[in-house]
C-alpha positions in Angstrom: -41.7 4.6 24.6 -38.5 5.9 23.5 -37.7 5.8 19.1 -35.1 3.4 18.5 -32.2 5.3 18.1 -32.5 7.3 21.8 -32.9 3.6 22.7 -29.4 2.8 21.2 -27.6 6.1 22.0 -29.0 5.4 26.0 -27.5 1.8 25.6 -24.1 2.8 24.7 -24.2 5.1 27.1 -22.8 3.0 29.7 -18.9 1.8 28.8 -19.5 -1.6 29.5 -21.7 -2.0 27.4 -19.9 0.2 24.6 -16.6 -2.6 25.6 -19.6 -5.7 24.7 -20.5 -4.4 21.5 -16.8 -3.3 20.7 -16.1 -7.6 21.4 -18.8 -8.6 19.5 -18.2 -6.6 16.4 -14.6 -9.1 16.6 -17.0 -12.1 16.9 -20.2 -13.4 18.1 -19.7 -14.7 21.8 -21.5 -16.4 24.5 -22.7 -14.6 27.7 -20.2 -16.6 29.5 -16.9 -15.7 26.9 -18.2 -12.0 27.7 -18.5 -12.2 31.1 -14.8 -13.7 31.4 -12.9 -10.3 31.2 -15.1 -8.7 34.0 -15.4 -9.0 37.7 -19.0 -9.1 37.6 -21.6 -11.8 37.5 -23.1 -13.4 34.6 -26.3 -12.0 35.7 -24.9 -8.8 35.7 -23.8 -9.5 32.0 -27.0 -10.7 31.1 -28.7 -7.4 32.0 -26.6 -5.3 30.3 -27.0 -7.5 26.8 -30.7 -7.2 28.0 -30.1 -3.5 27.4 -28.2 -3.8 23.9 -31.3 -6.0 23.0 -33.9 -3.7 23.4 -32.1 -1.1 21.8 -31.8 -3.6 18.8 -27.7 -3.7 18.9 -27.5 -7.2 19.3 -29.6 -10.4 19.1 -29.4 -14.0 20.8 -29.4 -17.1 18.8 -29.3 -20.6 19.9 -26.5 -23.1 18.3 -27.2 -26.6 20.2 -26.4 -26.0 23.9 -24.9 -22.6 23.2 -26.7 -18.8 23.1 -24.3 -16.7 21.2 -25.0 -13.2 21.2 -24.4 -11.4 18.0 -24.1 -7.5 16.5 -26.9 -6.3 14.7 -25.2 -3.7 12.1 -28.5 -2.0 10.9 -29.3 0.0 13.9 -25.1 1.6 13.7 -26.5 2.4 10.4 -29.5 4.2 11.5 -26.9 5.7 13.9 -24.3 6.9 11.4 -27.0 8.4 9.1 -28.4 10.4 12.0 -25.0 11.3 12.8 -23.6 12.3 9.6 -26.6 14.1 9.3 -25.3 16.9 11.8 -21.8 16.4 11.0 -22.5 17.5 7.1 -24.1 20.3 9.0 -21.7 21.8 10.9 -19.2 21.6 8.4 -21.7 23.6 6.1 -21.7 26.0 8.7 -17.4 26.0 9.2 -17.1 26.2 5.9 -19.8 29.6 5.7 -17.8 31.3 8.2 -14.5 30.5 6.8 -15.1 32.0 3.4 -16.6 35.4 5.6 -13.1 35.1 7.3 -11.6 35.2 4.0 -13.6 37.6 2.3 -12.9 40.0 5.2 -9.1 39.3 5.8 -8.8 39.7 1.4 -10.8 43.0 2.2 -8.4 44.6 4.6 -11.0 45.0 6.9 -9.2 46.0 10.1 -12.0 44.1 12.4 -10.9 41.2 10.8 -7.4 41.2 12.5 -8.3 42.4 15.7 -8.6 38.8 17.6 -5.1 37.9 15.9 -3.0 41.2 17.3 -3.1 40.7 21.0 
């Protein structure tokens, strides 16, 4: 079985469901209220919430006759972390090469100005 963030990355995958979570970070909503906007069927809906709630994006809650689905933040933060992560990473990395560039370019090395001439 997958780790929950492949879990959440696979989920999001798909735009409908990335348009779903983007609604219900405005508001928690019924399947019907999410369906409305689509020309699918609620069960088609339903399957792609099933989705988000494996991957632990959003939960279902029951209110008197209603279901509302709602956002679970915590698993965007698991997300973000992992993301940021590599992001701190690769600017590490931009930032290594870009003092090289300017160590050479200060240097007068003529390599350094030969990608710029033609």
């Amino acid at each position: 079985m997958a780790d929950q963030l492949s879990r959440a990355f696979a989920a999001l995958a798909d735009p409908t469901r990335r348009d779903l979570v983007a609604r219900l970070a405005v508001a928690d909503a019924t399947v019907g209220d999410l369906a409305a906007p689509y020309d699918v069927s609620l069960q088609a809906v339903s399957k792609h919430l099933k989705v988000l709630e494996e991957a632990g994006l959003v939960s279902r809650s029951r209110e008197a006759q209603r279901r509302p689905v709602h956002l679970e933040a915590e698993v965007f933060d698991l997300m973000t972390k992992w993301i940021e992560r590599y992001r701190r990473q690769a600017e590490e990395r931009f930032a290594r090469l870009d003092a090289v560039l300017d160590s050479l370019s200060e240097t007068g090395d003529p390599t350094a100005e030969e990608g710029t001439a033609s």
